[in-house]
C-alpha positions in Angstrom: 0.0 0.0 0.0 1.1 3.7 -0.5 0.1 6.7 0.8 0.3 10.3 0.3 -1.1 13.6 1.1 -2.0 15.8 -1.3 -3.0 18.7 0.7 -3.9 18.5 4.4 -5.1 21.7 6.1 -7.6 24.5 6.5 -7.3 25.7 3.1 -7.7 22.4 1.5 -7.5 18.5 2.3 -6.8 15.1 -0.1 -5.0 12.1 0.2 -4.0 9.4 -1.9 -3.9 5.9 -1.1 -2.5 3.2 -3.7 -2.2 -0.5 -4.8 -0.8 -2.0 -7.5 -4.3 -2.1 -8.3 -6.7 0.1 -7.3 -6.0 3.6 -6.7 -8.6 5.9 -4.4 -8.3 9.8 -3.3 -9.8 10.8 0.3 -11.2 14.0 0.1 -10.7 16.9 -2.9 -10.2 20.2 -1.3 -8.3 21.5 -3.6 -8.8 22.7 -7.2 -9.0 19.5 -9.5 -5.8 21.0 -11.6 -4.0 20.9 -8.2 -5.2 17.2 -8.0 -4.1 16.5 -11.2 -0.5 18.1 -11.2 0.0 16.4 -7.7 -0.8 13.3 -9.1 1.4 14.0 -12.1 3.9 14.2 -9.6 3.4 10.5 -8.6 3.5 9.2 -11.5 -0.2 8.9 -11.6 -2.8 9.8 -13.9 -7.0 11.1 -13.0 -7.9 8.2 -15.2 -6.1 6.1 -12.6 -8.3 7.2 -9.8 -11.2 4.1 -9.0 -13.2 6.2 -6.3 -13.1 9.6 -4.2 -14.4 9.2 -0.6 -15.0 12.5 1.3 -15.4 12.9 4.8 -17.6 15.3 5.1 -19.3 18.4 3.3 -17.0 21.1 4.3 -15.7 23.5 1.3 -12.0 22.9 1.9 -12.7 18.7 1.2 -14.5 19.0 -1.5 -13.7 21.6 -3.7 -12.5 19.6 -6.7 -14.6 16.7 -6.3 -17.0 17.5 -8.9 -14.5 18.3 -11.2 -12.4 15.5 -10.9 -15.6 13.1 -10.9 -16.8 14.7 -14.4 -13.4 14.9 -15.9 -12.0 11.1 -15.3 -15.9 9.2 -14.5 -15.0 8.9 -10.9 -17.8 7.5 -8.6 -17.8 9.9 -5.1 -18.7 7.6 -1.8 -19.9 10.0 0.8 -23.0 9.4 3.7 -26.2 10.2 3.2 -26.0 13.5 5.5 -23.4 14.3 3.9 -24.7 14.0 0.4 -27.9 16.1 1.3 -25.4 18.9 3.0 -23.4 19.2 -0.6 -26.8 19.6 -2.0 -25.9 21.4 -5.5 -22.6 22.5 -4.9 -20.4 19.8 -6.5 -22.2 20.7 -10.0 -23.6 18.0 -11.8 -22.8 14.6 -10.8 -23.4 11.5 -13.3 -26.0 9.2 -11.0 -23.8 6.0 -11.3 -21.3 7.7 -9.9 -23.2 9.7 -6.6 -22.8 6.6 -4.0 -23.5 5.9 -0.5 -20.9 4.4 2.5 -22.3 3.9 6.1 -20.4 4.3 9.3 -19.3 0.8 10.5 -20.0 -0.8 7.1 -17.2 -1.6 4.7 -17.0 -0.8 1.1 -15.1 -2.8 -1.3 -13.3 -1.2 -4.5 -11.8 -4.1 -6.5 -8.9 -5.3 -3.8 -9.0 -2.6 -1.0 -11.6 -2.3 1.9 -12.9 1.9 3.1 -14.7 1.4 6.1 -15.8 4.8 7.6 -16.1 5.7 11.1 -18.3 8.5 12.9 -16.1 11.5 14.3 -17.2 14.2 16.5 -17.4 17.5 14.1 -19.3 20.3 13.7 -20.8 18.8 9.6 -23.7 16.8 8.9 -22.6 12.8 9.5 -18.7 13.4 9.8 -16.4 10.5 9.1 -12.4 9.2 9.2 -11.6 6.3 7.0 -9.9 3.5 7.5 -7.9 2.0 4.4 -7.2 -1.5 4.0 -5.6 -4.1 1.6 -4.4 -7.6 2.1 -3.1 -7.6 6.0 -1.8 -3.8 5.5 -4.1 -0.4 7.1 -3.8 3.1 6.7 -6.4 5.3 9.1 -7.6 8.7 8.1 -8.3 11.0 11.0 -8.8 14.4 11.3 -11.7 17.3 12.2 -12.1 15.7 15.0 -14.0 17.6 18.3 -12.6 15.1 21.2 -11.6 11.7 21.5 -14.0 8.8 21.3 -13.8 5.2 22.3 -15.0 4.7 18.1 -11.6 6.9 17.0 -9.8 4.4 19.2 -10.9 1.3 17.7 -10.5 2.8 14.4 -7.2 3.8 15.1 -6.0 0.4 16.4 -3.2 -1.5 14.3 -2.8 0.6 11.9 0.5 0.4 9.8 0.0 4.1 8.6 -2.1 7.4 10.5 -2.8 10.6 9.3 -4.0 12.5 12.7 -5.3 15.5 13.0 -3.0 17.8 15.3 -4.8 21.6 13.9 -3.8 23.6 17.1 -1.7 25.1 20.0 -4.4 25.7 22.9 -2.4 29.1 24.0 -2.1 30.4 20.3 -5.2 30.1 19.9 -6.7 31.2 23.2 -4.1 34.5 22.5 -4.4 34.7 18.6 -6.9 36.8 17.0 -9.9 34.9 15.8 -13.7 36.1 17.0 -14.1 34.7 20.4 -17.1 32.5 18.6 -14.4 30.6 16.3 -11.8 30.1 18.8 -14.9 28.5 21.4 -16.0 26.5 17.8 -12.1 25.2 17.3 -11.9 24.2 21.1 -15.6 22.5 21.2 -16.9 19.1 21.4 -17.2 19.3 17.6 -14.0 21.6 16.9 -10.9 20.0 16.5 -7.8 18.6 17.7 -5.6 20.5 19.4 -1.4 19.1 19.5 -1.4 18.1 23.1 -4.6 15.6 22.1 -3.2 14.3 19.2 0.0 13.2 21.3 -2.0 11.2 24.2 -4.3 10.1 21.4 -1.7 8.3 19.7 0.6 7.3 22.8 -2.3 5.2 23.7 -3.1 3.7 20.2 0.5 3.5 20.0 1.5 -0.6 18.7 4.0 -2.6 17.1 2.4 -2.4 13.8 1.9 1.1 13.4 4.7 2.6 11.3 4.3 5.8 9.7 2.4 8.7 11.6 1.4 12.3 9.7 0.1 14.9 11.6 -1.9 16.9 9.8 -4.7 19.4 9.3 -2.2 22.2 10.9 -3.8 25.7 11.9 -1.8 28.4 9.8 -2.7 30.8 12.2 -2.8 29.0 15.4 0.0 26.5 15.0 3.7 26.0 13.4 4.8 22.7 12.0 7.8 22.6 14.7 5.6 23.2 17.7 3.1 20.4 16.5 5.8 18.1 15.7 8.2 19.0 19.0 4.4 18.7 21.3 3.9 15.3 19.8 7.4 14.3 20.1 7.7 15.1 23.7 4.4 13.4 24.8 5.4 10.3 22.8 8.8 10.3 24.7 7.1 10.5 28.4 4.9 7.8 27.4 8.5 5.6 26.3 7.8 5.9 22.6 10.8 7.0 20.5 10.3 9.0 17.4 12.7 7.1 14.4 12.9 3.6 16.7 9.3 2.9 17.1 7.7 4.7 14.3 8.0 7.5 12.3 7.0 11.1 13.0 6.0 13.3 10.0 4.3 16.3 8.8 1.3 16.6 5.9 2.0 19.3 3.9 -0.5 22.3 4.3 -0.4 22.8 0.0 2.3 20.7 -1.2 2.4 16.7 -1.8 3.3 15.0 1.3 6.2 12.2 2.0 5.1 9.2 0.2 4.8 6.2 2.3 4.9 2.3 1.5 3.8 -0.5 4.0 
């Protein structure tokens, strides 16, 4: 399996996950030409693409879906909420390719597995993904308002992670959003600050799980070395070394991330 982020971040959010032969995106919140060129960049064409999944209806993870839907015939899985939320604003989408996935139930695209999960955020029926192909699983995560026992299980032995880790609690309590956004971001449905992501994934932490992206950074309430360094630290006090017992990375905001095999 390989995956890659396209995008991961306020301004736009897509990954791409791989096998020798089936090739999915998760979300498309990013102009399709970005799509396109990113995939260019591994090697990979839009005619490639089997299926989009996207978590949820919010502008920056879904912006290109329509387009990249018309343009290569690729069917879009999303939940019912979440279909009724987008409403009209994908443009036309071909009815064969308009599809329905349900929390806890998998869905099979020739030889890998989606199965989504329900996550706490402020969107119609929210949902992570987790990816999987012969004995190997890569777990999306992100937009996430707190931690529940259902991220957990999801999270379990996975071999890759993309985790949300959007925010530093005292930038953002001193930064200068509206005091509405900032209480929004910190909320049951908001999303997940550094310090969370850390003891979140100290305590999924297993021998399987190899590659870990942190992603959906705030540009305004975060920096990539304080999300990393938080992380880092928490891992250590919990006796998990960075580089010997997995590795520690960070999705790019609007480039194409590290790509990862497992």
């Amino acid at each position: 399996m390989e995956f890659c982020t396209i995008a991961s971040g306020s301004s736009g959010n897509s990954t791409y996950i791989g096998t020798e032969y089936t090739k999915i995106l998760i979300d498309a919140g990013v102009s399709g030409k970005r799509i396109q060129d990113a995939l260019g960049q591994l090697g990979i064409s839009g005619e490639d693409i089997d299926a989009l999944f996207l978590t949820h209806e919010h502008i920056d993870h879904i912006q290109g879906a329509g387009v990249i839907s018309r343009r290569f015939h690729v069917p879009i899985y999303a939940t019912e909420e979440t279909w009724a939320a987008i409403g009209d604003s994908l443009g036309k989408i071909a009815p064969n390719d308009k599809r329905y996935v349900y929390p806890g139930e998998v869905c099979a695209v020739n030889d890998i597995c989606v199965r989504p999960f329900s996550i706490p955020h402020d969107a119609a029926e929210p949902v992570g993904y987790n990816v999987m192909a012969e004995d190997r699983k890569a777990t999306l995560a992100t937009d996430i308002g707190h931690v529940t026992d259902e991220i957990c299980e999801a999270l379990a032995d996975s071999d890759i992670l993309l985790l949300e880790a959007n925010h530093d609690v005292e930038m953002l309590k001193k930064g200068g959003y509206p005091r509405l956004l900032k209480e929004r971001i910190l909320g049951e449905n908001g999303h997940l600050s550094n310090h969370t992501a850390g003891e979140l994934l100290s305590s999924v932490m297993s021998g399987r799980l190899k590659h870990v992206f942190l992603g959906h950074l705030s540009k305004e309430n975060n920096t990539p070395d304080l999300a990393y360094g938080t992380v880092e630290r928490i891992l250590w006090e919990h006796h998990i070394q960075n580089g010997r017992d997995l590795r520690l990375d960070l999705a790019g905001r609007s480039a194409v991330g590290r790509r990862a095999f497992v």
